[in-house]
C-alpha positions in Angstrom: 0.0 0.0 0.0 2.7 2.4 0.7 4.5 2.0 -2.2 0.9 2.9 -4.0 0.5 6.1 -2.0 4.3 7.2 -3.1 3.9 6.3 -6.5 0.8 8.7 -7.1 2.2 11.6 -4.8 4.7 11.6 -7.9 2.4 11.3 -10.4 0.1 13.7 -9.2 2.9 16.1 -9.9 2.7 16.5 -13.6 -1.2 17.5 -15.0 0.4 16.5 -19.0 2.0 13.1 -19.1 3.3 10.8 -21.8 4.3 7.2 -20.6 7.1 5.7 -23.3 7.4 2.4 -23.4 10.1 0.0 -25.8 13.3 -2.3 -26.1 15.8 -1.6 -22.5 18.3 -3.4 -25.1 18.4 -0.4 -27.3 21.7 1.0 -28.1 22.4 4.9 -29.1 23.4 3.9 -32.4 19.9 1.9 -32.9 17.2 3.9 -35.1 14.6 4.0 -32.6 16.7 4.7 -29.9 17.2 8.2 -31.7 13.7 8.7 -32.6 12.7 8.0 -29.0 15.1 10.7 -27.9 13.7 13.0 -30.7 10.1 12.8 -29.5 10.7 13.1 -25.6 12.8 16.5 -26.4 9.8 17.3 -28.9 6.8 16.5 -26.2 8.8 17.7 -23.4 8.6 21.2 -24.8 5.4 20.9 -25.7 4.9 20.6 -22.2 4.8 17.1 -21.4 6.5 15.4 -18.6 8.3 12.1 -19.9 7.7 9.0 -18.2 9.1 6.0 -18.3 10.3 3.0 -16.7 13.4 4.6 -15.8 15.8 2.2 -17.1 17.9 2.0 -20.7 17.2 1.7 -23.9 14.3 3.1 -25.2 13.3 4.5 -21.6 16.6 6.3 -21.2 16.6 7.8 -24.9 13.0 9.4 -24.1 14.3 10.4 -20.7 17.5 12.3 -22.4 15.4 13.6 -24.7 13.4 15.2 -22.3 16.3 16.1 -20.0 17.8 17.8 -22.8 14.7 20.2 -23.5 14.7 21.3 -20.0 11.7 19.1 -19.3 10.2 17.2 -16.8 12.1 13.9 -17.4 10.4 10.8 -14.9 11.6 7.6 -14.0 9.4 4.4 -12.5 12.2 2.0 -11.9 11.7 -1.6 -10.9 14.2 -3.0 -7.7 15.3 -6.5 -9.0 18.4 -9.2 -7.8 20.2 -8.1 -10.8 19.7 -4.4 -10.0 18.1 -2.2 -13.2 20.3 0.9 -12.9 18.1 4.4 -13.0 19.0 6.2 -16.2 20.8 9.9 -15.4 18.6 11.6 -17.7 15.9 11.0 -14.9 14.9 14.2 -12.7 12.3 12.6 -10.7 12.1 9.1 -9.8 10.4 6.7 -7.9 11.8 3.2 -7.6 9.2 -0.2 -6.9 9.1 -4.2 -5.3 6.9 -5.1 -7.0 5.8 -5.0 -10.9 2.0 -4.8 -10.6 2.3 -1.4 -8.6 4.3 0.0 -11.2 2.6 -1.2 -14.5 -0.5 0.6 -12.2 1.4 3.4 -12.1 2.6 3.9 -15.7 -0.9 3.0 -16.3 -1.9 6.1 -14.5 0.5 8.5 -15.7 -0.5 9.8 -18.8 -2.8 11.2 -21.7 -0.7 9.6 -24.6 1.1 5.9 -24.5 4.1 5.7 -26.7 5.1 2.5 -27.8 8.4 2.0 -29.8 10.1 -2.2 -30.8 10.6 -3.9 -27.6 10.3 -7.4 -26.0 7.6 -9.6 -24.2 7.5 -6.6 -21.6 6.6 -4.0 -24.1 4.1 -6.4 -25.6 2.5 -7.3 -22.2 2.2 -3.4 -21.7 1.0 -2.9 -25.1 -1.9 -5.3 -24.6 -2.4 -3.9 -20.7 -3.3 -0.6 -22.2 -5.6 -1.7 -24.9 -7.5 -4.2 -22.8 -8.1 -1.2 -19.5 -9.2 1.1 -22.4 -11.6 -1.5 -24.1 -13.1 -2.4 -21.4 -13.7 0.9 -20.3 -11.2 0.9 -16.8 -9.7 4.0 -18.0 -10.9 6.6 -20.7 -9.6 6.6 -24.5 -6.4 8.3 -25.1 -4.0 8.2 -27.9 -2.1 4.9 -28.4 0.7 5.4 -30.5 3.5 2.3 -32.1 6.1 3.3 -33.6 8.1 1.9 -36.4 5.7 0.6 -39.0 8.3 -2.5 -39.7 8.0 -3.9 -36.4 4.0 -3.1 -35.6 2.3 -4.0 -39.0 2.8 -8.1 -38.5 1.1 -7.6 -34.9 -1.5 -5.8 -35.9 -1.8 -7.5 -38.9 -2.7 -10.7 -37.0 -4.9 -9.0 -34.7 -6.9 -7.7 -37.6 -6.7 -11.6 -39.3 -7.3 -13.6 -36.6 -8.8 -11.9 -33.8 -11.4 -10.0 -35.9 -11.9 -11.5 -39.0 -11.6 -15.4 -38.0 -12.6 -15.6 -35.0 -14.5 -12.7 -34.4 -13.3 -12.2 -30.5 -12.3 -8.4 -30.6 -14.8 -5.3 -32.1 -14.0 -3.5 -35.5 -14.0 -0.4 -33.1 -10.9 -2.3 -31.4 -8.7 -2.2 -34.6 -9.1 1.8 -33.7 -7.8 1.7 -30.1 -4.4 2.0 -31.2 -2.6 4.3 -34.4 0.9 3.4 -36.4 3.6 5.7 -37.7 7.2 5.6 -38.5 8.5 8.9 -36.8 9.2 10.9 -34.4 7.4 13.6 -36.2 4.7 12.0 -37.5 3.9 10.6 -33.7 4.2 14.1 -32.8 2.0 15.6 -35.2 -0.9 12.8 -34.2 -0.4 13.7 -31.1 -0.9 17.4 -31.1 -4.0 16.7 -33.0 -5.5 14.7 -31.1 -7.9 16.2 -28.7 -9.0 14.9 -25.7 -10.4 16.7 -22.4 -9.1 14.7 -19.8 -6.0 14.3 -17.3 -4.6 11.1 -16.4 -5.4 12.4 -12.7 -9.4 12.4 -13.6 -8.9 8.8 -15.9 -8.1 6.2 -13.3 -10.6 3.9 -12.0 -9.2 2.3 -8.7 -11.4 -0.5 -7.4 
């Protein structure tokens, strides 16, 4: 319970939020390492304090990105035997036991989820998200995967088998989520998408 109470005193910090999520693997010479760091700098002037799971990768290239537009730059790192290391683009930080408090929390944080290539974790967040905003536990808001290359097999299947076959997801559903290739284009969505509500007003705790 504490480590719920601590986790939202953070949150409730930042009223604009965007929760990255992608690959901890990623290296600074990778492609989507750089256009990670190119949309945190461009949402963090827009405003938006970057949150993510506070360790490499992907999570530290949106954190530097933010960082290095004078932003509000977030960390939710995870305590584990073989000790994740907090990124030092991170300006505020709050570190977790357990994994279920902290996919609540970076459920919590945000108007937009940013998804970039990752691994079973991304994936299991990916389908965290769209599953609490299908069924309603927390209000629409932007989705956004990035890198067409990666993303268009998934939600190729999804459209192929889950909708079409076997008929166990809604046409609506194929809309829950929205594809680019860029840092730009994600930003551009972004800024036109319009939505009146803050993460703090979205959660449903039961």
């Amino acid at each position: 319970m504490a480590e719920f109470v601590s986790g939202f005193e953070v949150l409730r910090k930042y009223r604009l939020a965007a929760t990255f999520f992608g690959s901890a693997r990623s290296l600074p010479d990778d492609k989507w390492y750089q256009e990670s760091q190119k949309l945190g700098y461009l949402l963090a002037k827009d405003g938006f304090a970057i949150i993510t799971g506070g360790g490499g990768g992907i999570m530290g290239a949106a954190n530097k990105g933010a960082y290095e537009a004078g932003g509000n730059s977030v960390g939710l790192n995870i305590s584990l035997p073989h000790e994740q290391r907090l990124n030092s683009y991170v300006s505020d930080s709050e570190t977790f036991k357990f994994f279920f408090i902290r996919k609540v929390m970076l459920s919590f944080a945000s108007e937009v989820y940013i998804y970039f290539p990752g691994g079973f974790g991304t994936l299991d967040e990916f389908f965290e998200i769209v599953t609490l905003i299908q069924t309603g536990k927390i209000v629409r808001l932007p989705i956004v995967l990035v890198g067409k290359e990666y993303w268009t097999p998934l939600i190729s299947w999804i459209r192929s088998t889950l909708f079409e076959t076997h008929r166990t997801i809604g046409q609506d559903d194929l809309n829950l989520f929205h594809v680019v290739d860029s840092a730009e284009e994600a930003h551009e969505f972004i800024k036109t998408y319009k939505t009146h509500t803050t993460s703090r007003e979205k959660m449903e705790v039961e």
